[in-house]
C-alpha positions in Angstrom: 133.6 -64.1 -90.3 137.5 -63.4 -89.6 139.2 -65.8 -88.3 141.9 -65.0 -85.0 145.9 -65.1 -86.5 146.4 -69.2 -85.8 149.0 -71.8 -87.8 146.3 -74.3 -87.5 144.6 -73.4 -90.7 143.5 -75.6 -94.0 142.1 -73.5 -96.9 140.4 -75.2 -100.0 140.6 -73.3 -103.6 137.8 -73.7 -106.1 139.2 -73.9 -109.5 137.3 -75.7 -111.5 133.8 -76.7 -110.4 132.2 -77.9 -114.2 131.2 -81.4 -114.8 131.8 -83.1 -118.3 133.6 -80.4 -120.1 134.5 -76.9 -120.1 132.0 -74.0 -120.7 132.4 -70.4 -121.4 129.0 -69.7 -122.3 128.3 -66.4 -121.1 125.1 -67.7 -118.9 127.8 -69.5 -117.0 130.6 -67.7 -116.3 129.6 -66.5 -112.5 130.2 -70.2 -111.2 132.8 -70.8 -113.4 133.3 -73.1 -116.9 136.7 -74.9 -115.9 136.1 -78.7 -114.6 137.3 -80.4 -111.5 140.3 -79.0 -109.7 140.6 -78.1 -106.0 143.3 -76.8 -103.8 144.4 -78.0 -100.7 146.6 -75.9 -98.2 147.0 -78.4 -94.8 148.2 -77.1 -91.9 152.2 -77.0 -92.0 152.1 -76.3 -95.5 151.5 -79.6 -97.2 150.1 -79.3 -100.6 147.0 -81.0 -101.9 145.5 -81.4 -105.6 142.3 -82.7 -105.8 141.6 -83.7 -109.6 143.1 -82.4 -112.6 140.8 -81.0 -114.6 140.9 -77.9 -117.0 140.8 -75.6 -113.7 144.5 -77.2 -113.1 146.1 -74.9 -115.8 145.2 -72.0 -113.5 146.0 -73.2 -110.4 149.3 -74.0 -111.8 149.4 -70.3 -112.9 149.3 -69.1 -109.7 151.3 -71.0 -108.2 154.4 -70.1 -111.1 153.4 -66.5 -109.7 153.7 -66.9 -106.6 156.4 -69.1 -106.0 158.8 -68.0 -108.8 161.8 -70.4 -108.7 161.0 -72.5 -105.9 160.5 -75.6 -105.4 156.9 -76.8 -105.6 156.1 -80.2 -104.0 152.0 -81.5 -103.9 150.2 -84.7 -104.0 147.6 -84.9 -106.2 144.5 -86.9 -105.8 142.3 -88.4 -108.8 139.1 -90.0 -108.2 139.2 -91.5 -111.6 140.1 -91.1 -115.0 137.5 -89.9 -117.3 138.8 -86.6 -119.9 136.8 -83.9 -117.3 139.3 -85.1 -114.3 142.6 -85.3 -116.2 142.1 -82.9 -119.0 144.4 -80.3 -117.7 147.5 -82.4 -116.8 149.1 -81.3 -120.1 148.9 -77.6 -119.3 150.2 -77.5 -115.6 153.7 -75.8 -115.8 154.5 -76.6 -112.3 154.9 -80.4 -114.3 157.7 -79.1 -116.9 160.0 -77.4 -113.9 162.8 -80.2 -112.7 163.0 -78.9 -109.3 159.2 -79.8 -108.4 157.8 -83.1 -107.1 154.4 -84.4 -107.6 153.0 -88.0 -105.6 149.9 -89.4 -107.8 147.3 -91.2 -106.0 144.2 -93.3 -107.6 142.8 -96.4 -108.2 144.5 -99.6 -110.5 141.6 -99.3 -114.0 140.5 -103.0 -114.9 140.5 -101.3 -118.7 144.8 -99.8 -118.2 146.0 -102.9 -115.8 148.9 -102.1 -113.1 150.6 -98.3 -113.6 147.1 -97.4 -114.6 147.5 -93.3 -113.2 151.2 -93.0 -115.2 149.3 -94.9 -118.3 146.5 -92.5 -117.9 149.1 -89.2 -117.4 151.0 -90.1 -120.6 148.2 -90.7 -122.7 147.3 -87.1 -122.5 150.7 -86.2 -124.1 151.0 -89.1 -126.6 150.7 -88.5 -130.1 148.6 -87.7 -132.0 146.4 -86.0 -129.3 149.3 -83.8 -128.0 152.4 -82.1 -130.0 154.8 -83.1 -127.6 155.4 -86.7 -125.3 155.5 -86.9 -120.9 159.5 -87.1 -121.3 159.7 -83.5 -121.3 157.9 -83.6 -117.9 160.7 -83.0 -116.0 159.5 -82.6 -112.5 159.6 -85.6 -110.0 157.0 -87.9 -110.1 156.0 -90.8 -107.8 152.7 -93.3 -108.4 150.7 -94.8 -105.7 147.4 -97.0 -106.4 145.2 -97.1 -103.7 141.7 -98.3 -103.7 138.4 -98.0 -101.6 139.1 -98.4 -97.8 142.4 -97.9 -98.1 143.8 -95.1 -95.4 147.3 -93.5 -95.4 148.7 -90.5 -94.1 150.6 -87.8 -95.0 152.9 -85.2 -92.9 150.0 -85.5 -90.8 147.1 -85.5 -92.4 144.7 -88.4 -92.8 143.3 -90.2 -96.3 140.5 -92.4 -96.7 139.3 -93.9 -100.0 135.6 -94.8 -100.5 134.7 -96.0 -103.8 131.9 -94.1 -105.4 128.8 -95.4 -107.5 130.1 -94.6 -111.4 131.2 -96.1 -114.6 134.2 -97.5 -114.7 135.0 -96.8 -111.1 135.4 -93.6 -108.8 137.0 -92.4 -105.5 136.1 -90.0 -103.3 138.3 -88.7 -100.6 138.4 -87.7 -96.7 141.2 -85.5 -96.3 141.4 -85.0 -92.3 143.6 -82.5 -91.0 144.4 -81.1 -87.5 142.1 -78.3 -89.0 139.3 -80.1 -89.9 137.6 -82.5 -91.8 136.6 -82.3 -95.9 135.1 -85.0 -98.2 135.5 -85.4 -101.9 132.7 -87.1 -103.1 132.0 -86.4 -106.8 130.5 -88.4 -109.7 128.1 -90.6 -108.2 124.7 -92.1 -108.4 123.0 -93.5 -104.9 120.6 -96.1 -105.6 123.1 -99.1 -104.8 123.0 -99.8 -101.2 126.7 -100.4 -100.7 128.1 -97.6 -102.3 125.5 -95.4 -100.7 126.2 -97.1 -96.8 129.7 -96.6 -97.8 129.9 -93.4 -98.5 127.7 -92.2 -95.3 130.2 -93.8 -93.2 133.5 -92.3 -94.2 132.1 -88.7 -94.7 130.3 -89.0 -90.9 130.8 -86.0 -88.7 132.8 -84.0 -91.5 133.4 -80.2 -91.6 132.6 -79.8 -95.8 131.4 -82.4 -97.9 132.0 -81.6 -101.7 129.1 -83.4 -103.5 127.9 -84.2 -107.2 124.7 -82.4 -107.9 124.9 -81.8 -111.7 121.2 -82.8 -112.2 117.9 -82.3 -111.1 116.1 -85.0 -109.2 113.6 -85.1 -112.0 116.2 -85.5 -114.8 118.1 -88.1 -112.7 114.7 -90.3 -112.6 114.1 -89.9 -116.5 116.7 -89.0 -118.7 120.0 -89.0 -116.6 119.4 -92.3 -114.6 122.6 -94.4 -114.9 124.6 -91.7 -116.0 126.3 -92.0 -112.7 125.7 -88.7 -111.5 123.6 -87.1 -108.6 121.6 -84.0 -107.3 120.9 -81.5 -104.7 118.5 -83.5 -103.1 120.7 -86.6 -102.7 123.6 -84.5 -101.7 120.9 -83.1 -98.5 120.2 -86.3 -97.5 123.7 -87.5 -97.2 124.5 -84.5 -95.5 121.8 -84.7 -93.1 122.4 -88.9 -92.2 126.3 -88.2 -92.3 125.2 -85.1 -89.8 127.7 -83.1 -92.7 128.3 -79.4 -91.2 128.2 -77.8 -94.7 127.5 -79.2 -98.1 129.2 -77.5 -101.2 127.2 -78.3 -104.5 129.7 -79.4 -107.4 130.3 -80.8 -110.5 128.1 -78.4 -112.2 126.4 -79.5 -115.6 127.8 -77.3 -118.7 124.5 -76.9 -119.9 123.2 -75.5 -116.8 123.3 -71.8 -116.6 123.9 -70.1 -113.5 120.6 -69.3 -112.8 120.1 -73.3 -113.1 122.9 -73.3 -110.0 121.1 -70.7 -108.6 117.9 -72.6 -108.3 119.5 -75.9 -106.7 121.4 -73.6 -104.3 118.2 -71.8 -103.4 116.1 -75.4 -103.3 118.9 -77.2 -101.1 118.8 -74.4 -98.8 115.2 -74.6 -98.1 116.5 -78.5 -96.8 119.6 -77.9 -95.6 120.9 -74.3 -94.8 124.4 -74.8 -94.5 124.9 -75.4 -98.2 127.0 -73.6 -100.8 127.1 -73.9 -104.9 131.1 -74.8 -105.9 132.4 -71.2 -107.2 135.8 -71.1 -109.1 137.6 -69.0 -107.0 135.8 -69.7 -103.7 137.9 -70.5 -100.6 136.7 -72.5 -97.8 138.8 -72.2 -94.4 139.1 -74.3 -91.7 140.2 -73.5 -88.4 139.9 -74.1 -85.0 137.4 -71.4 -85.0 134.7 -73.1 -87.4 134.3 -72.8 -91.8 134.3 -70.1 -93.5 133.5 -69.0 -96.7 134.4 -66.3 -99.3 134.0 -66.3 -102.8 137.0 -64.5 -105.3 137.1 -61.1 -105.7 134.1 -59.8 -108.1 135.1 -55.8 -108.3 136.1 -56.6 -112.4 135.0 -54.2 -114.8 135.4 -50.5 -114.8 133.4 -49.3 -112.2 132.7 -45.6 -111.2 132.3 -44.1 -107.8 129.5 -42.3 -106.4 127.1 -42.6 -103.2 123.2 -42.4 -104.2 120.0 -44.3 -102.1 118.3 -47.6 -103.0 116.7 -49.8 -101.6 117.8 -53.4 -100.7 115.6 -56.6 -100.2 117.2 -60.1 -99.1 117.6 -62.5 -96.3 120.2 -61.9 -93.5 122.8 -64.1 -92.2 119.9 -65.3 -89.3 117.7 -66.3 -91.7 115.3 -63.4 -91.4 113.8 -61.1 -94.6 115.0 -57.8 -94.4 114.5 -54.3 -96.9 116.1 -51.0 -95.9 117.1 -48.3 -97.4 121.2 -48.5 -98.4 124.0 -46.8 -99.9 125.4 -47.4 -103.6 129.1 -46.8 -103.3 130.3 -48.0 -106.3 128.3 -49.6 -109.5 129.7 -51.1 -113.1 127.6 -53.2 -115.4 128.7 -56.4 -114.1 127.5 -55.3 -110.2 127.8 -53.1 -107.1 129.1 -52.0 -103.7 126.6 -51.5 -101.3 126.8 -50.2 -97.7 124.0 -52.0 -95.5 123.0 -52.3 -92.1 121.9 -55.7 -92.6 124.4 -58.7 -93.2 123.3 -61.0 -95.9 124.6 -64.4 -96.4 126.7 -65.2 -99.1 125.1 -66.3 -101.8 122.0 -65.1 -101.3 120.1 -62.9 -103.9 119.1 -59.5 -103.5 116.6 -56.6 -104.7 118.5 -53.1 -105.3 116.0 -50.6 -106.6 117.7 -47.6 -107.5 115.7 -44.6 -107.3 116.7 -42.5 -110.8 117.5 -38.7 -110.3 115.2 -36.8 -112.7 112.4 -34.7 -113.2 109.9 -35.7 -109.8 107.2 -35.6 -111.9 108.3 -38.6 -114.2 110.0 -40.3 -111.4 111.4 -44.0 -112.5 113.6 -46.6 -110.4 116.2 -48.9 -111.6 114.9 -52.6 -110.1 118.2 -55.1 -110.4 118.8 -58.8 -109.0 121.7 -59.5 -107.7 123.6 -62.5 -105.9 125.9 -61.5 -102.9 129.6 -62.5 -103.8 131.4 -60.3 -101.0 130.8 -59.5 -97.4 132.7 -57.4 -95.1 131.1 -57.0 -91.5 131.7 -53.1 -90.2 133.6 -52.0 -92.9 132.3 -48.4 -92.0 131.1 -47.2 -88.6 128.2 -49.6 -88.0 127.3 -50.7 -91.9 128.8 -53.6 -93.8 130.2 -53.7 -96.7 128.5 -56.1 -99.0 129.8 -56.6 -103.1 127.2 -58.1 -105.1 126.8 -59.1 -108.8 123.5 -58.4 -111.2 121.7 -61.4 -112.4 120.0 -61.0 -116.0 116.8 -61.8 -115.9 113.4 -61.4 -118.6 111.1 -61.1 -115.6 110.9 -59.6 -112.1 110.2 -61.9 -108.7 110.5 -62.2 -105.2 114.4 -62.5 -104.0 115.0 -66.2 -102.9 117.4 -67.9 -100.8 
């Protein structure tokens, strides 16, 4: 969907969506293997951080890029302070450049005392865990402990704290801005009424809410139970008491590959459409005009033009099955360019069956899953264009969700 030319516009950056610790297995690398860090652009400009984990180093990469010599001012939220959320502080440059500012919000720790967040952030420079100490941070910093129902604003834009059902405490947050409405809510484990009443109430009515769902149901009732995290299915039934208009899967395990993801995405979907898997890279927009989604550009890899038939299975945008006959544009290894008449969702998987060139007699196709990253509706004359990437898979079945 493109969205009309409008100021009123809030745009969320995936850039770290891992639970626990990082992962670059190479079953995982098409979500992503850095942990919790989102970007939040309000309308006006305001800058929000949600969570500093390892995906924090690249956000603060792009930011150097992009806004070479310039002042860089954000608040940063952390739900709490265990090494997955806070892991990255030492390797976010914007921190080591005197003319930026940086406002810390999170809870007071009954382990750290008062100053708990600027306890927390020197820690992960102290020696001997780190060569050099915080006092070569040289950009601004101010610290604010806030705790659950606590609501403040900012240029604007509304925050409410909730606490969270984890050890050793946890936030989530509703950021509401004249754009719309996004809740924060991950590490937790429902089973305690008041956390789970809590949490139903401040995320009501919201545009995205960003939800834990690093195990299975059946691992959370055997093994994982009071581990403080949660799953798909809890994340579908807050979203569908809160009456949640989309529900982003996050916090992804490091030991589930992203066919795991795959499956959770597929399984929620069948409950609640409007659901997504947390992508690094992904950007959600809000605007007056609705949410939309896009994940980061996939077109990596060498890749080698040429136009030849397949054929292409999936589900569209409505809902509805569809196969056709399509276009190849462009292929590589990693995935393809396709030219359909159909629109799938994002997200969805795909069959391409690629008819080989070759003697007729020993004809042979080339039958490849894939997971649609890209969409872009009429790209040419009446067909869109639609990147996807291969899945590897050992054995051959029906597309799903």
């Amino acid at each position: 969907m493109r969205l009309a030319m409008t100021h009123n516009i809030a745009k969320l950056t995936f850039w770290g969506v891992r639970g626990s610790t990082p992962t670059l297995d190479r079953d995982t690398w098409r979500y992503g293997g850095n942990t919790p860090c989102l970007e939040l652009a309000a309308p006006g400009g305001t800058k929000f951080i949600l969570d500093c984990g390892t995906g924090l180093r690249m956000l603060g990469n792009h930011w150097m890029q992009a806004h070479p010599g310039h002042q860089i001012e954000a608040h940063i939220l952390v739900t709490h302070y265990h090494w997955d959320h806070i892991q990255g502080i030492p390797f976010f440059h914007p921190f080591f450049e005197a003319q930026n500012k940086f406002h810390f919000y999170s809870f007071q720790s009954e382990f750290l005392g008062q100053n708990s967040l600027r306890k927390v952030l020197e820690a992960q420079l102290a020696s001997p865990y780190f060569p050099v100490d915080a006092s070569i941070m040289s950009a601004a910093r101010t610290f604010r402990e806030v705790t659950g129902g606590e609501q403040w604003e900012i240029h604007g834009t509304r925050i409410s704290a909730c606490w969270l059902h984890h050890p050793q405490g946890c936030l989530s947050y509703r950021v509401d801005t004249t754009a719309g409405s996004i809740v924060y809510a991950t590490d937790n484990e429902s089973g305690v009424a008041e956390f789970d009443a809590n949490l139903r109430k401040v995320a009501h009515g919201a545009d995205v809410l960003i939800y834990d769902a690093q195990y299975s149901p059946e691992q959370l009732a055997s093994t994982r139970k009071g581990w403080g995290h949660s799953s798909w299915l809890e994340g579908v039934k807050i979203a569908r008491d809160a009456k949640i208009r989309n529900l982003v899967l996050f916090h992804h395990d490091p030991d589930s590959k992203d066919k795991t993801v795959d499956g959770f995405l597929s399984a929620a979907r069948q409950e609640f459409p409007a659901t997504w898997a947390a992508t690094e890279g992904m950007n959600i927009t809000l605007s007056d005009r609705g949410v939309a989604v896009e994940m980061r550009e996939a077109r990596a890899g060498q890749r080698r033009r040429l136009r030849f038939g397949a054929t292409v299975s999936g589900q569209a945008v409505d809902g509805k099955s569809f196969e056709e006959k399509a276009t190849v544009r462009d292929i590589s290894l990693q995935g393809a360019y396709l030219a359909l008449s159909h629109l799938p969702r994002l997200q969805s998987e795909l069959r391409v069956v690629i008819e080989a060139a070759g003697d007729p007699a020993h004809s042979s196709s080339l039958n490849l899953r894939a997971t649609v990253v890209h969409c872009d509706p009429g790209r040419e004359k009446h067909l869109n264009g639609v990147g996807v990437v291969f899945i590897e898979e050992t054995e051959l079945g029906t597309p799903r969700d």
